[in-house]
C-alpha positions in Angstrom: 16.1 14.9 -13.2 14.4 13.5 -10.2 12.9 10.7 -9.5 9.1 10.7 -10.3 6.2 8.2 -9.5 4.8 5.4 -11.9 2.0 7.3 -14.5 -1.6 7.5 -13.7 -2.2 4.5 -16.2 0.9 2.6 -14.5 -0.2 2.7 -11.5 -3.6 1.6 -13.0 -1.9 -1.1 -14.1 0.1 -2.1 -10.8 -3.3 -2.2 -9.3 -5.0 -4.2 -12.0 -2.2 -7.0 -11.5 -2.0 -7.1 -7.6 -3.4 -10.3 -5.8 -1.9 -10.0 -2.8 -0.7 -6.7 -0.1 1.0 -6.8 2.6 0.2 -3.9 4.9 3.5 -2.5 7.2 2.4 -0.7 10.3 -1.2 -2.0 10.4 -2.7 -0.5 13.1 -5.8 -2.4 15.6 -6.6 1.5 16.4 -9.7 2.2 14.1 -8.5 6.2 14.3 -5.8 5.2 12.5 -4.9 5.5 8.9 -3.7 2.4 8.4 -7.0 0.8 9.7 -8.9 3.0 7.5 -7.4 1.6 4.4 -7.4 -2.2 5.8 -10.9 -1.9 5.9 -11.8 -0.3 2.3 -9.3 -3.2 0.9 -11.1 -5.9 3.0 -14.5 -4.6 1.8 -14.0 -3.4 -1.6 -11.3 -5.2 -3.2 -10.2 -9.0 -3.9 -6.9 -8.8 -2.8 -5.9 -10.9 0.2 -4.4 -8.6 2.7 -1.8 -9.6 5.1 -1.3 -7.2 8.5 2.1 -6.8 9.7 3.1 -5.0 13.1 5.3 -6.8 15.2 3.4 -5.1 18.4 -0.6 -6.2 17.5 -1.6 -9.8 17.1 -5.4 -9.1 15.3 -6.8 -6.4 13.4 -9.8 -6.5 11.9 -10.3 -10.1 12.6 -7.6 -11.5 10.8 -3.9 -12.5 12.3 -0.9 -10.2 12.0 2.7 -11.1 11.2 6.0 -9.5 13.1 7.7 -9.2 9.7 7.3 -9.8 6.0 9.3 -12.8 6.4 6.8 -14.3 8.6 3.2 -13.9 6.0 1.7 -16.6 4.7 3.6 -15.8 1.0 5.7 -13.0 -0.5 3.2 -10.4 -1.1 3.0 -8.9 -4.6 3.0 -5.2 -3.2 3.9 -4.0 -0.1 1.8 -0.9 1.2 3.9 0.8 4.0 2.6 3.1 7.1 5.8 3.8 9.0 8.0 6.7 10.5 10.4 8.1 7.5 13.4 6.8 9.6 11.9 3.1 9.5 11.5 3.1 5.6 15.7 1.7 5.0 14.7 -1.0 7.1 11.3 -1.9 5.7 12.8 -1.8 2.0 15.5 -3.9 3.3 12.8 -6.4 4.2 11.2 -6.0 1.2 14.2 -7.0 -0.9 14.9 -9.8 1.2 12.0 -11.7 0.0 12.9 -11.0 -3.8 12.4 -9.0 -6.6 12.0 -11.4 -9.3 9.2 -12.6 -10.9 8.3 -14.2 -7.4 9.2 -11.7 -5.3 7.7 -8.6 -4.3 6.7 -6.3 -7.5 5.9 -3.0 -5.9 6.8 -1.1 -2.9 3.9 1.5 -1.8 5.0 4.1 0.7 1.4 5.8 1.8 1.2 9.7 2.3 4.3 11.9 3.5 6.5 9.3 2.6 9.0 10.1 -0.2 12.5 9.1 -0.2 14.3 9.4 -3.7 17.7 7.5 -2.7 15.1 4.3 -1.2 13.5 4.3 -4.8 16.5 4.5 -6.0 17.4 1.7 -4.7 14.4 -0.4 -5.0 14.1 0.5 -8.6 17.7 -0.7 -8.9 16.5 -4.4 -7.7 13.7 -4.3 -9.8 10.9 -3.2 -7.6 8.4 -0.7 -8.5 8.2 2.1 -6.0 5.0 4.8 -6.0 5.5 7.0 -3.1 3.1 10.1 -1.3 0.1 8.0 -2.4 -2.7 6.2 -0.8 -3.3 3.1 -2.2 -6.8 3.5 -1.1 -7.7 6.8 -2.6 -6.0 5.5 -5.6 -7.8 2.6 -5.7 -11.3 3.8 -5.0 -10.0 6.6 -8.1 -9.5 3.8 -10.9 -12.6 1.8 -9.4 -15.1 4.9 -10.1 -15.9 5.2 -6.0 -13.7 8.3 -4.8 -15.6 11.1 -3.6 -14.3 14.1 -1.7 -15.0 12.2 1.7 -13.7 9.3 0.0 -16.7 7.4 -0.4 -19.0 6.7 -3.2 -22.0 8.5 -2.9 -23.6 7.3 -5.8 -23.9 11.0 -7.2 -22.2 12.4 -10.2 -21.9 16.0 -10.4 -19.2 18.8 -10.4 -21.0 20.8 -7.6 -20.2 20.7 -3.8 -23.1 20.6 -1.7 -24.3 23.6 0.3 
């Protein structure tokens, strides 16, 4: 069997529990996707969000970190916008700063990123892995604000406009 992502309710749950994310491959460029997400996070949910791009020193008004080693505190899930070939490297940074109860709890990879053997290995130290998902459209999704633009519009119905 292969390896599958956390349930609907689990991840539900890892978002319920998260204080702090570290975002990998933050991006200053507002076209970016990476800068899409920062924002919603910053504006719609409590966790404190930590940048981390070794090439930018702001983003959105708040300082960025080279490295994970270098935020302010190990991050309780790390949410990851990087090339697939970068991901060995980023979980290896990841499991440098723990798995335990103080270490990092959950390893996101955002969309297009899937790696079996990574989550493997990740799930092997102890950390939770949910890859091919935005943690933006799935948080908007368990928050009652995902629409097919991804924003709330305030309007419940079944029916697309014309």
């Amino acid at each position: 069997m292969s390896w599958q992502n956390p349930s609907a309710l689990e991840r539900q749950r890892i978002l319920r529990d998260t204080r702090t994310v570290a975002m990998v491959g933050a991006s200053p460029n507002p076209a970016r996707a990476s800068n899409f997400v920062a924002t919603y996070l910053l504006s719609s949910t409590d966790y404190e969000v930590w940048f981390v791009n070794p090439n930018a020193t702001e983003i959105l008004g708040r300082p960025v970190y080279p490295s994970l080693a270098d935020c302010p505190g190990v991050p309780d899930l790390v949410d990851t916008f990087r090339r697939p070939q970068d991901l060995p490297g980023v979980l290896d940074e990841v499991l440098a700063l723990g798995s335990d109860a103080q270490g990092v709890q959950t390893w996101w990879l955002q969309f297009g990123l899937w790696d079996e053997d990574l989550a493997a290995k990740a799930g092997a130290a102890g950390v939770t892995v949910v890859m091919d998902r935005c943690l933006k459209v799935e948080h908007a999704r368990f928050a009652g604000g995902l629409h097919l633009a991804g924003f709330d519009t305030g309007v419940i119905s079944s029916r697309r406009r014309t």
